[in-house]
C-alpha positions as CSV (number, residue, x, y, z in Angstrom):
1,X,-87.2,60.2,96.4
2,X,-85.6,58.5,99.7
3,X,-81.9,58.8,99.6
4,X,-81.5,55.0,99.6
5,X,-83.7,54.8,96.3
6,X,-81.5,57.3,95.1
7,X,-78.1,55.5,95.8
8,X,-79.5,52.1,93.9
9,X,-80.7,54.7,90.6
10,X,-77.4,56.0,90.6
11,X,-75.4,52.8,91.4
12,X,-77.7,51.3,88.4
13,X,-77.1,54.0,86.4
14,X,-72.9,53.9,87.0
15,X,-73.2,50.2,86.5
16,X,-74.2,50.4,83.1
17,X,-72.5,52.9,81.6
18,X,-69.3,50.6,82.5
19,X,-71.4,47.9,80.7
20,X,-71.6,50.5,77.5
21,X,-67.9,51.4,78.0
22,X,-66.9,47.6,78.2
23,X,-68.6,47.1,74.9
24,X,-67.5,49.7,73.3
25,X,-63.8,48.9,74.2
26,X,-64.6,45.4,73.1
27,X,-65.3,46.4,69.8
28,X,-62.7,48.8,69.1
29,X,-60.3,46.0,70.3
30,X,-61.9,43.9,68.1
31,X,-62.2,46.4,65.0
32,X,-58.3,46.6,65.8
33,X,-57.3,43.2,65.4
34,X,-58.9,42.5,62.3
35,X,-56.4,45.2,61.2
36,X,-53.5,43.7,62.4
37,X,-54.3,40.0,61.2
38,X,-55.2,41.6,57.6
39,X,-52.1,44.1,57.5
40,X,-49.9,40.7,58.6
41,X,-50.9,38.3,55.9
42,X,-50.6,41.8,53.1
43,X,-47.3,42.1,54.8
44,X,-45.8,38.5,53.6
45,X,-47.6,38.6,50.3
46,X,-45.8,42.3,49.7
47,X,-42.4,40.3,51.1
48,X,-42.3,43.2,53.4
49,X,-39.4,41.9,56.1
50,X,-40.2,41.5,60.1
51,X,-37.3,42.3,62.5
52,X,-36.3,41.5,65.7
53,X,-38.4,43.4,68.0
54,X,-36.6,44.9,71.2
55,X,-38.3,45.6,74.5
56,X,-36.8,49.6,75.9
57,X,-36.3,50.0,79.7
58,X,-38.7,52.7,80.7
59,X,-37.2,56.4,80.1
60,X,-34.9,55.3,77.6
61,X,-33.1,52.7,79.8
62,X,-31.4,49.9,77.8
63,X,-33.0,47.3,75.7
64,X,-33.9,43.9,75.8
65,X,-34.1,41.4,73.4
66,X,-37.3,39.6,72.5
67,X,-38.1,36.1,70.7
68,X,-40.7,38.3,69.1
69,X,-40.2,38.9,65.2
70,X,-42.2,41.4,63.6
71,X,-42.9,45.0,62.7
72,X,-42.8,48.3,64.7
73,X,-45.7,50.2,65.0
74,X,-44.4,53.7,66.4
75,X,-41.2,55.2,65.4
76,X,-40.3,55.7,69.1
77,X,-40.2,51.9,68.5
78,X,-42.6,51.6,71.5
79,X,-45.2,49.3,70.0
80,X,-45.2,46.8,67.7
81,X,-47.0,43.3,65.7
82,X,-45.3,40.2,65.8
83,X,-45.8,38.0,62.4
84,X,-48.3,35.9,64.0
85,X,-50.5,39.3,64.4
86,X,-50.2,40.2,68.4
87,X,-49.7,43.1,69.5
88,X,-47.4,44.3,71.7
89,X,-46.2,47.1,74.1
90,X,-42.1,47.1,73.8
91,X,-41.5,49.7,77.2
92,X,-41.3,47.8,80.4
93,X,-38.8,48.1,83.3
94,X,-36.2,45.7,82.5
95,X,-33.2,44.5,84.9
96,X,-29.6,44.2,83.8
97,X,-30.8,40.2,83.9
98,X,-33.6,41.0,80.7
99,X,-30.3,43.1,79.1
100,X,-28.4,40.1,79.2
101,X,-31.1,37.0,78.8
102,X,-33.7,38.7,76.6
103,X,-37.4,39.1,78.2
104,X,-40.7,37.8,76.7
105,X,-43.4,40.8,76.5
106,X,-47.2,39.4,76.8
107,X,-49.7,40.5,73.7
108,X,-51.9,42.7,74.5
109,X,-55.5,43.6,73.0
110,X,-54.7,46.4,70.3
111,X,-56.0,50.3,70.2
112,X,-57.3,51.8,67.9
113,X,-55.3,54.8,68.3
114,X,-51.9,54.3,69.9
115,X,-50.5,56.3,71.9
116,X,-54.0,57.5,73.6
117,X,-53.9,58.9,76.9
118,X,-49.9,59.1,77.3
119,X,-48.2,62.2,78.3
120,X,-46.6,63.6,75.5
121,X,-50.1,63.6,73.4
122,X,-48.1,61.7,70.0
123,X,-50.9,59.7,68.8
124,X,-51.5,58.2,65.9
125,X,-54.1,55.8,64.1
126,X,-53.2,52.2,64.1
127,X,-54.3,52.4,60.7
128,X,-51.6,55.6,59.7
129,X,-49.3,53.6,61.4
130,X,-49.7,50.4,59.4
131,X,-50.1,52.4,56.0
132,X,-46.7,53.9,57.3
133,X,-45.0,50.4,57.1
134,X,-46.2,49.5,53.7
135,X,-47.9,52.3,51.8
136,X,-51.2,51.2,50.1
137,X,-51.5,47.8,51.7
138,X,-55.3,48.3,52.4
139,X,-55.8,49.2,48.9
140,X,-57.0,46.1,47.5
């Protein structure tokens, strides 16, 4: 095999396993938000209360309001589900401006297991997390 026949297998071969991987995240992403949309709607019909959700200044630094209303995810209070079933990181760097005026976090696409691939290995099941919050919910 010529060395440029090679380099097209294996550039062939790298591109779709990324395709694989891409689906794969897809789905979990996917599997993930059907949680969150079908632990939201158990939520109000348990009458179990949102709160205000506060972004954390990276390393502990301060807090920012939010408009966001909704339920954390993580005890560290790090993630969290607004009412309306996004989800949302709640660490960013935030400026003595965000302390003072509040900040807006963008939704992101939800894991299945949060807290993957962070330093200080605490990860747990987005589903653990949401039986956490109201025991029993997926029950029925």
């Amino acid at each position: 095999m010529r060395d440029d026949q090679w380099a097209r297998q294996r550039a062939e071969a790298v591109r779709l396993q990324g395709e694989r991987l891409q689906a794969r995240q897809d789905a979990e992403h996917t599997r993930a938000e059907a949680l969150l949309r079908e632990f939201v709607a158990a939520a109000r019909t348990a009458g179990l209360a949102p709160v205000p959700l506060q972004v954390q200044g990276y390393g502990g630094r301060g807090t920012a309001r939010t408009p966001l209303v909704g339920w954390y995810l993580r005890v560290d209070r790090t993630a969290g589900v607004s009412t309306d079933g996004e989800f949302y990181v709640l660490t960013a760097p935030i400026s003595l401006l965000d302390r003072v005026r509040g900040t807006r976090p963008e939704p992101r696409r939800p894991p299945l297991l949060l807290g993957a691939g962070g330093k200080d290995g605490d990860t747990i099941p987005l589903a653990d997390a949401l039986e956490r919050l109201l025991p029993g919910w997926s029950a029925g």
